[in-house]
C-alpha positions in Angstrom: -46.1 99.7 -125.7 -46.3 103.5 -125.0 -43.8 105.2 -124.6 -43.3 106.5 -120.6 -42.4 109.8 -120.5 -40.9 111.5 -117.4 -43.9 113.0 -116.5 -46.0 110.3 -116.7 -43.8 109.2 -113.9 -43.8 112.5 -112.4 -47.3 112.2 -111.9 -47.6 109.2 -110.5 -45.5 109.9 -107.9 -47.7 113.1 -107.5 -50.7 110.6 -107.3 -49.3 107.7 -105.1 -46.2 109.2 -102.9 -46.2 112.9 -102.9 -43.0 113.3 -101.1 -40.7 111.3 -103.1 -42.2 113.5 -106.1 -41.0 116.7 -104.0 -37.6 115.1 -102.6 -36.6 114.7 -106.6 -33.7 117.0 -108.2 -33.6 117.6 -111.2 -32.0 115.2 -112.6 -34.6 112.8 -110.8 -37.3 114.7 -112.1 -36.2 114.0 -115.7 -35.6 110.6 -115.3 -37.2 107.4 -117.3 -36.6 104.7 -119.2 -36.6 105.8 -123.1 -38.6 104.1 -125.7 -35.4 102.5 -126.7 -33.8 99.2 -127.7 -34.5 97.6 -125.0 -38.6 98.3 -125.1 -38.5 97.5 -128.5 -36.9 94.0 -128.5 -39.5 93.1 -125.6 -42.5 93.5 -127.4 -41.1 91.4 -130.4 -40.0 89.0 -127.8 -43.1 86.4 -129.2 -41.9 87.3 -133.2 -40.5 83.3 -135.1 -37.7 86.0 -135.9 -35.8 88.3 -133.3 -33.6 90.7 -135.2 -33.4 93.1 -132.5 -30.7 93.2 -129.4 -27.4 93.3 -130.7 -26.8 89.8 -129.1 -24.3 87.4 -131.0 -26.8 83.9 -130.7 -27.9 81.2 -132.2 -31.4 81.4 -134.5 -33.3 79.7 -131.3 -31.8 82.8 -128.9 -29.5 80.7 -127.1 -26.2 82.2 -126.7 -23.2 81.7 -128.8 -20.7 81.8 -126.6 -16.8 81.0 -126.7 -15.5 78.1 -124.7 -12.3 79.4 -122.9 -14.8 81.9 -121.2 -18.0 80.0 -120.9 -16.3 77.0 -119.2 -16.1 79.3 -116.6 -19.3 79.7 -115.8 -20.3 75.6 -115.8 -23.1 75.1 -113.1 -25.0 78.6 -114.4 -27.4 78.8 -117.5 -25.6 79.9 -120.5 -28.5 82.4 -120.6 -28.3 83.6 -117.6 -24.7 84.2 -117.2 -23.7 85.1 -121.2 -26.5 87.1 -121.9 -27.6 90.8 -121.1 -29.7 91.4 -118.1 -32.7 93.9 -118.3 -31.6 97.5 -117.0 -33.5 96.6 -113.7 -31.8 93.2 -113.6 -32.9 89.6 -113.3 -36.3 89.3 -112.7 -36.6 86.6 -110.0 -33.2 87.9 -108.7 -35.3 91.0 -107.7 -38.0 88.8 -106.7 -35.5 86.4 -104.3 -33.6 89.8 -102.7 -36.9 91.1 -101.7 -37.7 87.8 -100.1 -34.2 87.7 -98.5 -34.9 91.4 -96.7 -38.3 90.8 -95.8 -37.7 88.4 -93.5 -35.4 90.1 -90.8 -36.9 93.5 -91.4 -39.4 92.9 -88.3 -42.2 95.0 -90.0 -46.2 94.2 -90.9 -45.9 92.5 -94.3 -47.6 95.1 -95.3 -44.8 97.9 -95.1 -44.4 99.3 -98.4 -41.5 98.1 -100.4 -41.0 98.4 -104.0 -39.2 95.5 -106.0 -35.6 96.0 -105.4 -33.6 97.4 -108.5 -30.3 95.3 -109.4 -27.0 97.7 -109.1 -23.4 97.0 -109.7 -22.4 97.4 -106.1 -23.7 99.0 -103.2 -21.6 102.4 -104.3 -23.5 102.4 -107.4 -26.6 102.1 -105.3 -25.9 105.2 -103.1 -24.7 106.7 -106.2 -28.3 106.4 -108.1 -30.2 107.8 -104.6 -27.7 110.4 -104.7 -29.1 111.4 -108.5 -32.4 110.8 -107.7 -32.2 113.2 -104.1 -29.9 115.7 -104.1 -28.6 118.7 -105.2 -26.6 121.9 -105.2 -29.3 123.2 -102.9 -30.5 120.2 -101.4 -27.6 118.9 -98.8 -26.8 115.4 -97.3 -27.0 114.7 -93.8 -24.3 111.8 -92.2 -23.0 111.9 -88.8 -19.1 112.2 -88.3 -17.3 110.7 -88.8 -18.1 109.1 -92.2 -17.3 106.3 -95.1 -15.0 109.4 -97.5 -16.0 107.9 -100.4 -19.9 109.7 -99.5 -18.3 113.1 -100.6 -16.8 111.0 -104.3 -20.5 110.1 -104.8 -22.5 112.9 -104.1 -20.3 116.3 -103.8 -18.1 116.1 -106.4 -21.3 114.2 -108.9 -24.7 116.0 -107.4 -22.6 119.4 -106.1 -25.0 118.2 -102.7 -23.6 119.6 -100.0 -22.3 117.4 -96.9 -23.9 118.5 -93.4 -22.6 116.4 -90.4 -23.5 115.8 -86.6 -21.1 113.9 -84.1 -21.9 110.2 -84.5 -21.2 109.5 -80.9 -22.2 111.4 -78.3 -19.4 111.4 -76.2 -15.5 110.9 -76.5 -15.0 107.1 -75.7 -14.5 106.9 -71.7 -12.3 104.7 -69.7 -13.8 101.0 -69.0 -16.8 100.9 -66.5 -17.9 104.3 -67.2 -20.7 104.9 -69.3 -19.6 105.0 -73.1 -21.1 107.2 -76.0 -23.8 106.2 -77.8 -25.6 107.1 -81.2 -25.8 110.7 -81.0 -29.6 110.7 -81.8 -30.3 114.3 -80.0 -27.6 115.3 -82.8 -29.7 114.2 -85.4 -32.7 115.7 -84.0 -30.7 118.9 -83.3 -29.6 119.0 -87.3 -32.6 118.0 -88.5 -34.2 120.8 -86.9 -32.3 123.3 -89.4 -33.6 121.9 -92.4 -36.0 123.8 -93.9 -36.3 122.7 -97.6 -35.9 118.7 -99.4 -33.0 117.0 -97.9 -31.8 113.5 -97.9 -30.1 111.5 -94.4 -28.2 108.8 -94.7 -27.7 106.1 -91.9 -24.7 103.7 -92.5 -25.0 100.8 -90.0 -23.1 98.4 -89.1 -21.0 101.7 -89.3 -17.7 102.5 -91.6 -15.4 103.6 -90.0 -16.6 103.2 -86.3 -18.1 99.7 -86.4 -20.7 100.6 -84.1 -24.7 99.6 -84.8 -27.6 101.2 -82.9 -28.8 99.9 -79.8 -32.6 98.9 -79.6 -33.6 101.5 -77.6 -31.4 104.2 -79.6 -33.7 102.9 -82.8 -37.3 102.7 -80.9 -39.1 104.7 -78.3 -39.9 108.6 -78.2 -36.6 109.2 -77.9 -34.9 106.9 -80.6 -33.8 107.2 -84.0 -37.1 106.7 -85.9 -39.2 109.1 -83.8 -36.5 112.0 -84.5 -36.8 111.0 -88.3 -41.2 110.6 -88.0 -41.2 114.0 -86.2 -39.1 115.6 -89.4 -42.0 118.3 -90.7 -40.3 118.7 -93.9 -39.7 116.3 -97.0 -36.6 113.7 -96.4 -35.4 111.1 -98.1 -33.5 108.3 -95.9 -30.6 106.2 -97.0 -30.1 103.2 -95.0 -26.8 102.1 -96.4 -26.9 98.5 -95.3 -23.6 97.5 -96.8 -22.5 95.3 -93.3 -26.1 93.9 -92.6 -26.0 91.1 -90.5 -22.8 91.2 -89.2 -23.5 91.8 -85.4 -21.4 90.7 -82.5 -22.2 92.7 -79.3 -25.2 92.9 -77.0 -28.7 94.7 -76.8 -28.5 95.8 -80.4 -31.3 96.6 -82.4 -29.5 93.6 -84.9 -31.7 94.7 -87.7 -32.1 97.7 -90.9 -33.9 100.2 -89.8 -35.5 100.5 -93.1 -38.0 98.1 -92.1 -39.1 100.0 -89.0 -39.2 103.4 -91.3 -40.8 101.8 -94.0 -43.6 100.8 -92.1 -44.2 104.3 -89.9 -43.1 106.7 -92.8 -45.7 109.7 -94.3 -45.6 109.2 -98.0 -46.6 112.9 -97.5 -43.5 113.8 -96.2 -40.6 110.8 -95.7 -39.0 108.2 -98.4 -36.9 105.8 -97.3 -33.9 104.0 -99.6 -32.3 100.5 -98.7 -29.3 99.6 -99.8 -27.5 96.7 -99.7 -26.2 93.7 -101.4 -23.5 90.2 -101.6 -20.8 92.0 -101.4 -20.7 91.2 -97.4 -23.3 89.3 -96.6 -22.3 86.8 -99.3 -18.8 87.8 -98.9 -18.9 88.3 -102.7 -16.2 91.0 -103.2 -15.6 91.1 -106.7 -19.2 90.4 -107.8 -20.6 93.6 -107.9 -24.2 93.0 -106.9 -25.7 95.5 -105.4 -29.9 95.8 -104.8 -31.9 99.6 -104.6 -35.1 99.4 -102.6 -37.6 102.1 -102.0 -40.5 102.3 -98.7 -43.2 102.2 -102.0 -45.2 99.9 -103.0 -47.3 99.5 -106.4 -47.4 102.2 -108.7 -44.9 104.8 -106.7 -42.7 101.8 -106.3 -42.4 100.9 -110.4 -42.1 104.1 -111.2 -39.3 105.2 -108.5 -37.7 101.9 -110.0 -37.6 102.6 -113.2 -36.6 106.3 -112.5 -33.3 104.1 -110.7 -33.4 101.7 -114.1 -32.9 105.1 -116.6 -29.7 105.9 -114.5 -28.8 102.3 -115.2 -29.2 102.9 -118.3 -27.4 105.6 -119.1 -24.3 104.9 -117.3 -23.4 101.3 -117.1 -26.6 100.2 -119.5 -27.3 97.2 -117.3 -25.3 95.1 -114.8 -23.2 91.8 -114.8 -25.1 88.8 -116.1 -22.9 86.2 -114.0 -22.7 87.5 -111.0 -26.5 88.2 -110.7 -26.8 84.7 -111.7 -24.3 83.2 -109.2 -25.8 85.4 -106.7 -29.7 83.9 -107.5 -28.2 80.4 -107.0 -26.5 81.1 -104.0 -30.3 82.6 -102.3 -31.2 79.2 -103.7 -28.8 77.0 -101.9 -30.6 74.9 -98.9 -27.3 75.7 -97.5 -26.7 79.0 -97.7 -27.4 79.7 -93.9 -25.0 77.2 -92.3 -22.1 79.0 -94.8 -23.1 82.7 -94.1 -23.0 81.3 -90.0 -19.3 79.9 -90.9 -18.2 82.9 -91.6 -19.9 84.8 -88.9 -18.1 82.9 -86.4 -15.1 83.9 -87.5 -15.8 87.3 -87.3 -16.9 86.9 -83.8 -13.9 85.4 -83.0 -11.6 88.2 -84.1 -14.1 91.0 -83.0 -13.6 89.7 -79.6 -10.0 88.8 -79.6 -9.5 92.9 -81.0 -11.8 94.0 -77.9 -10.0 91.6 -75.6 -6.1 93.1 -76.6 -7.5 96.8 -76.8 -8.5 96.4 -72.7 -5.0 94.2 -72.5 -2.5 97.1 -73.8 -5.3 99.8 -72.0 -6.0 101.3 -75.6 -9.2 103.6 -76.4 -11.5 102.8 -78.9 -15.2 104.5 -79.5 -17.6 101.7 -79.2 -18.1 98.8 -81.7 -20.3 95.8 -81.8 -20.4 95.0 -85.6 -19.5 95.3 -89.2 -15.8 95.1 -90.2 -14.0 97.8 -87.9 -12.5 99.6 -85.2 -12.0 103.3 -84.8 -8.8 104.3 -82.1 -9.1 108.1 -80.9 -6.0 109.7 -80.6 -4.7 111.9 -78.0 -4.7 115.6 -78.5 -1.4 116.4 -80.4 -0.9 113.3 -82.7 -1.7 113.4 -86.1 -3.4 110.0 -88.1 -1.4 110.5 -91.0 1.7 110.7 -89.6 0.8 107.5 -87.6 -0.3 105.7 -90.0 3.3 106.2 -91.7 5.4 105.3 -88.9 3.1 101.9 -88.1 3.8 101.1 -91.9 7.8 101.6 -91.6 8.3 101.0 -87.8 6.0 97.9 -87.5 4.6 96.5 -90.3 1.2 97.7 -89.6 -1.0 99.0 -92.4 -4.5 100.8 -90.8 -6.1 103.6 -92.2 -6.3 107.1 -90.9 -9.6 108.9 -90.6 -9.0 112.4 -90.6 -12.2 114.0 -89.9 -12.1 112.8 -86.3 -8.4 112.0 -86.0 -8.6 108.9 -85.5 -6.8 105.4 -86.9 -9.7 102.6 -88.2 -8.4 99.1 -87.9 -10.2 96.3 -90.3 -10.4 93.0 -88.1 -12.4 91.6 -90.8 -8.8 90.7 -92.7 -6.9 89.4 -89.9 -7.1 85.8 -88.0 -7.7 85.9 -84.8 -4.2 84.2 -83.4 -3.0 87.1 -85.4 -4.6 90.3 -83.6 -2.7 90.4 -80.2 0.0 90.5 -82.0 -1.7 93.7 -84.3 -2.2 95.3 -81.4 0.5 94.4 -79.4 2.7 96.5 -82.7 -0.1 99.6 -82.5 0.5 99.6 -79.0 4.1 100.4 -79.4 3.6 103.2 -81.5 0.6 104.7 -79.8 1.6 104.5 -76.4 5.7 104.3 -76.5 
């Protein structure tokens, strides 16, 4: 086995996908997988004698595990759950995922997609793109208001700066008047500016606003992928998919756009990054299994990969064995449908007992048809943090204030339904007194 240098990536890229070779920083530029331990234990993987990964096992490979924590883990293969994954993660865990997203994407088959890359989490995901795409002089577009932890990941890392268009077009409007919708002649408007690499990234099901895109605010000449298809200069696209499938209103486009992208994009010009993973759509919390998916296929899509898998490697070296594995059975399970539609129905439930006690007590809210939350304007002259203090000591009420818009975003994803009139019965008295 040869070693694979960065360049050899490099040029590949140069070969197969020009614009994800020229959306690269630097740090993405010198990114690969080094001729290292790994490489070396897998070409003696056939040898009678393996003295290579620093694995505590038996002669035969199997793992020598203690009891009081393998017991634990009784339904999954010791060597799946005990033993170290590869830096791009389990190999038919990759294989399942990009099964799982292929079949809502809605796009030919033949849309490029490269293997998805196991992460530890969607952050760490978004955190890898982030390495791989920006830069001090190569900025990061999200519309406003957005998830804060963006600036943790890739300002105070990357040193990219944050560029931002209204989400919404509109202030929300009183019922039976038209209410904003996705701002797309802002992105077209900010998109304009760009003159150089840049990277946009599209979080929906949105945090905080809990809105996703109408279908015709995704398709048509004047949607969301023409304004991106138009873009004459090289962009890279995150669609952070962290709340896909979790749709409750009506006319929605109910689907990534990745796919849509994926299938129209210029590999002269446009890249586009999926993210997503179990921590929602599994409702797998504390699992930590995240998936990194690029709009290339065959060699641009191994060697983007294993530009994602060098990051891997050098930070958290590879991810957690058991969760991948739990998550593989789960994609497994003939009943792993019904569950995920249990849980959606709950959802529903308290997404329309929150919109029905909003109209009740005459409170605003921008618009919101999925994902996890709901984002309450305030009126000129409050402030969200000092809100957000009195609802904690006058009512009980913990929500969390979104500055950048001044705004309070309510999570109706961790309250029952019998529960929420009551929630907003307790806002109520401290927004409108």
């Amino acid at each position: 086995m040869s070693p694979v240098t960065p360049n050899d990536l490099n040029n590949t890229l140069r070969a197969h996908h020009p614009a994800a070779l020229r959306l690269l920083s630097p740090l993405g530029l010198r990114s690969a997988l080094p001729f290292g331990i790994p490489q070396q234990a897998a070409e003696a993987s056939g040898c009678v004698r393996k003295a290579t990964i620093g694995q505590i096992t038996t002669g035969e490979g199997e793992p020598l595990g203690i009891p009081s924590l393998a017991r634990h883990f009784p339904t999954l293969d010791p060597r799946d759950s005990l033993l170290y994954v590869p830096q791009y993660g389990m190999a038919r865990l990759r294989t399942r995922w990009a099964d799982h997203i292929r079949a809502p994407m809605s796009a030919p088959m033949s849309a490029p997609m490269s293997n998805p890359v196991v992460t530890t989490g969607i952050t760490h995901a978004i955190s890898i793109c982030g390495e791989l795409f920006t830069a001090a002089d190569r900025p990061l577009i999200v519309p406003l208001p957005y998830w804060d932890n963006y600036d943790t990941i890739v300002t105070m890392r990357t040193e990219a700066p944050i560029r931002t268009f209204d989400f919404f077009d509109g202030p929300p409007a009183p019922k039976g008047e038209r209410q904003p919708r996705f701002n797309v002649a802002g992105l077209r408007a900010i998109l304009r500016t760009l003159t150089g690499p840049a990277t946009l990234l599209l979080n929906f099901p949105a945090n905080p606003t809990g809105y996703a895109p109408l279908a015709d605010e995704v398709e048509g000449d004047d949607g969301i992928v023409a304004a991106i298809l138009a873009h004459p200069h090289p962009l890279a696209v995150i669609c952070d998919d962290a709340y896909e499938g979790l749709f409750f209103g009506d006319g929605m486009y109910g689907r990534s756009v990745f796919g849509a992208l994926s299938a129209a994009a210029d590999p002269e010009r446009h890249l586009i990054c999926k993210v997503d993973g179990a921590t929602k759509e599994l409702v797998f919390f504390g699992g930590r299994v995240g998936f990194l998916t690029f709009s290339a296929d065959g060699a641009a899509g191994e060697a983007l990969a294993e530009k994602a898998a060098a990051l891997i490697r050098s930070t958290v070296s590879n991810g957690c064995a058991p969760s991948q594995a739990a998550v593989l059975d789960a994609l497994d399970s003939p009943t792993l449908a019904q569950e995920q539609q249990q849980v959606m129905d709950v959802l529903q439930h308290r997404y329309t007992a929150l919109k029905s006690s909003l109209d009740a007590y005459d409170l605003r809210y921008y618009p919101f048809n999925a994902g996890c939350f709901c984002l309450l304007p305030l009126a000129e002259g409050m402030d969200a943090e000092h809100l957000r203090h009195r609802l904690i000591r006058e009512q009980s009420v913990g929500v969390i204030q979104v500055p950048q818009v001044n705004a309070l975003r309510v999570a109706f994803c961790s309250i029952e339904a019998e529960d929420i009139p009551d929630l907003v019965q307790r806002i109520a008295r401290i927004l409108r007194p």
